[in-house]
C-alpha positions in Angstrom: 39.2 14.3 41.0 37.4 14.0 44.4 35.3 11.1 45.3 32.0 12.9 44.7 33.3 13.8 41.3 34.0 10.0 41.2 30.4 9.1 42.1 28.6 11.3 39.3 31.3 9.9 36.5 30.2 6.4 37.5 25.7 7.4 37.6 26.5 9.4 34.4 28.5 6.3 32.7 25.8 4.3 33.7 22.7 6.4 32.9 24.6 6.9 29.2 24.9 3.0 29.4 21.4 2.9 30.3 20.3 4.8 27.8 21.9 3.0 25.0 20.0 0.2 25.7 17.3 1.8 25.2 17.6 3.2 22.5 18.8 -0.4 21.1 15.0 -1.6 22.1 13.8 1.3 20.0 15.4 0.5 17.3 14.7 -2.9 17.1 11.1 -2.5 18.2 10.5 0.1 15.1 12.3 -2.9 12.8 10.5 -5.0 13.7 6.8 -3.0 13.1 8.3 -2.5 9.7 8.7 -5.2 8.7 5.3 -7.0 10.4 3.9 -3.8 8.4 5.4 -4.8 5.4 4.1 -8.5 5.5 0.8 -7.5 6.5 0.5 -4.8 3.2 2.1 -7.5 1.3 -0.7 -10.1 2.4 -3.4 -7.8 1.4 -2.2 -6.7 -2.0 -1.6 -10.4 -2.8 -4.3 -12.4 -1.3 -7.1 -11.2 -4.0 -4.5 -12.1 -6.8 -4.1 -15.5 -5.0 -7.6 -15.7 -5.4 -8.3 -14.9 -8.6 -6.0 -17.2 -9.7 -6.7 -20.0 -7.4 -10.4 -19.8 -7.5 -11.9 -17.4 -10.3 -9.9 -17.6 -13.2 -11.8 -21.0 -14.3 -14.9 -19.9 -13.6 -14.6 -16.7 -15.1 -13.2 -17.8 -18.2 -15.9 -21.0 -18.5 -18.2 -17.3 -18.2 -16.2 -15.6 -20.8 -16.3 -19.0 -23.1 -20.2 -19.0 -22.8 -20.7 -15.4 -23.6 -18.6 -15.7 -26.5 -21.0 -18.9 -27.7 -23.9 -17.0 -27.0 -23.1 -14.1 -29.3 -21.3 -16.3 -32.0 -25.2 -17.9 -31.8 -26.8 -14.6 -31.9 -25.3 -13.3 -35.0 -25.6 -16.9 -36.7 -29.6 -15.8 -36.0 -29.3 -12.4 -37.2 -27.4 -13.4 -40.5 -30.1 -16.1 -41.2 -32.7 -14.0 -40.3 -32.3 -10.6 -42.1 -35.0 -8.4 -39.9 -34.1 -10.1 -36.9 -31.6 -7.6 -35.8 -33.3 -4.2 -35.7 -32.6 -3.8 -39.3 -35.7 -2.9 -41.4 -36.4 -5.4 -43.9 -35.9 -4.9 -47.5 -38.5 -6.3 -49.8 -37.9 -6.7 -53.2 -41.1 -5.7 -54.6 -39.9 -2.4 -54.2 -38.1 -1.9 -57.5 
């Protein structure tokens, strides 16, 4: 092996060497965006959830409770009040 065989073993040992590190940077870099990817999809499917729960679910269940005293009300009305309802009267003079 001649010295200018020498020469191109050494540039290609340290092109390959090169190289490798590289590739390393790559590989890390493409880890790394996963996973910041991963957080930032994770963020935005939980942070409504988070929200709901933290914020809404009192005041949508205070709405829920009120609707549900509302029509309890309404058909307290309608059962005193025979014709209020839509429903035609009936009068007993009929018969």
């Amino acid at each position: 092996m001649g010295p200018e065989d020498l020469k191109l073993l050494r540039e290609t040992h340290r092109l390959a060497l090169e190289n490798n590190k590289l590739l390393r940077k790559m590989r890390r870099s493409a880890l790394i965006h996963t996973i910041i990817w991963l957080i930032i999809y994770a963020a935005i499917i939980a942070a409504p959830i988070w929200f709901y729960v933290t914020y809404l679910d009192g005041a949508v269940q205070n709405l829920l409770n009120t609707y549900e005293g509302a029509r309890s009300a309404m058909q307290e009305i309608q059962s005193r009040i025979p014709s209020f309802g839509g429903a035609p009267a009936t009068s007993s003079n009929a018969q």
